[in-house]
N, C-alpha and C positions, 0 to 999 in steps of 0.2 A: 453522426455521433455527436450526441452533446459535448461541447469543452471541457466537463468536468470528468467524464468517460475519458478522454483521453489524455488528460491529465494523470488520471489513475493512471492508464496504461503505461506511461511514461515513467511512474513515479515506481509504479512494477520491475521495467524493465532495467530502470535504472537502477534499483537494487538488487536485480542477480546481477548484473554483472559486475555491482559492485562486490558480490557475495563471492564469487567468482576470481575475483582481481583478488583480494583480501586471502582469500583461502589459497589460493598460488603461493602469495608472500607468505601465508601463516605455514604452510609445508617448507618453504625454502628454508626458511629461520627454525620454526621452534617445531617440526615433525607433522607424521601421517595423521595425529588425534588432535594438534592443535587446528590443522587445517579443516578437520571435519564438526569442531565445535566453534569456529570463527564462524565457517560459511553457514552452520547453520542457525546461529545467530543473528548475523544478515539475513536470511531468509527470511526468521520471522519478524526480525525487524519491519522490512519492506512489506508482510504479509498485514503487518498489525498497523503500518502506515498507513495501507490502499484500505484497507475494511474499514477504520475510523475514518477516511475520506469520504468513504460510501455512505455512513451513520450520520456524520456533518449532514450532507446533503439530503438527504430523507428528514432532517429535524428541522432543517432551513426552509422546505417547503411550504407556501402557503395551503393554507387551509380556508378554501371559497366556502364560506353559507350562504343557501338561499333562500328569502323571506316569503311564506308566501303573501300575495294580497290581501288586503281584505276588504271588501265589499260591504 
């Protein structure tokens, strides 16, 4: 896997569980509806983090031309 692949992945994983963590606390404190619009939240946070990671990258690519000779 490319670094930038697993970067993603990480950058993934690391927000459910931050989604996860949050939404635990957001039910202990403020209830069953605060916990289900915190985590998902987080969700797309993390969701809209990795897709614009993937956009960087695909815009970062170079772009090879080739000439041809001429005789």
């Amino acid at each position: 896997m490319k670094r930038n692949q697993v970067q993603v992945i990480v950058v993934s994983l690391t927000s459910t569980l931050a989604a996860i963590s949050i939404g635990y606390l957001g039910v202990q404190f403020f209830g069953k509806n605060a916990m289900y619009m915190i985590a998902t939240g987080m969700l797309g946070l993390g969701t809209g983090g990795a897709i614009g990671e993937v956009l960087v990258e695909k815009r970062q690519q170079q772009v090879v031309q080739t000439q041809l000779k001429q005789q």
